[in-house]
C-alpha positions, 0 to 999 in steps of 0.5 A: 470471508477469506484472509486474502480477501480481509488483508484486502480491505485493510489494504484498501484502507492504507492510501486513504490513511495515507491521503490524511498525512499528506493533508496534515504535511500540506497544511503545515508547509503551506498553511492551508490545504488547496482542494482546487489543485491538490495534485499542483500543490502535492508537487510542491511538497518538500521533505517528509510531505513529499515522501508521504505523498510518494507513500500514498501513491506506491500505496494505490499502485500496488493496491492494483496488483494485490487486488489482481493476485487476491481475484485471480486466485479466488476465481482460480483456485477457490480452495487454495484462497482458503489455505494457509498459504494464500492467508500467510501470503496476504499477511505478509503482503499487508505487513510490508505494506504497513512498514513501508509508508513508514520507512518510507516518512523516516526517510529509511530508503533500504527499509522501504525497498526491501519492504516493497520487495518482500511484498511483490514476492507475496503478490507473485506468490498469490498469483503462483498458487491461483 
């Protein structure tokens, strides 16, 4: 298996970390988890909650585009999935996406974007070398 496809399952992996700190910042501010309209009380969430909930879904969103970039490339260029370009690629890409979630509970704004920035750069990269 390739390392795009490995940083793949592990990026995978990241939203559903993410979805247990949400729990645990719901279950503080509000005492119980509402597994009836989770998506209501999320909304509801304040300070670090509502920041680790945001994480979690810019965690989905560029899950999608990093799974887009890895098949296309594996269906495009079979041969340059396996380089050291496309693992150094997805690497980076997994990197910042592990910064961040968690730049994004310190409340640190320009860590988060540059963080998001440096790992759309991977993903076009990806796509540049398909």
């Amino acid at each position: 298996m390739t390392t795009p496809l490995w940083c793949l399952i592990f990026a995978a992996l990241l939203p559903y970390v993410l979805s247990f700190s949400g729990g645990y910042f719901r279950m503080r501010q509000f005492g119980a988890v509402d597994n009836k309209h989770p998506r209501l009380q999320a909304a509801q969430l304040e300070g670090v909650g509502a920041r680790a909930y945001a994480a979690q879904a810019n965690a989905w969103e560029a899950l999608a585009v990093f799974t887009a970039a890895v098949v296309v490339l594996h269906v495009a260029n079979p041969e340059a999935a396996r380089g050291a370009t496309a693992a150094n690629l997805s690497l980076g890409f997994l990197a910042t996406r592990v910064v961040h979630p968690i730049a994004y509970l310190a409340n640190q704004d320009l860590v988060r974007s540059l963080a998001f920035l440096v790992g759309l750069v991977c993903v076009f990269g990806i796509f540049w070398i398909a």
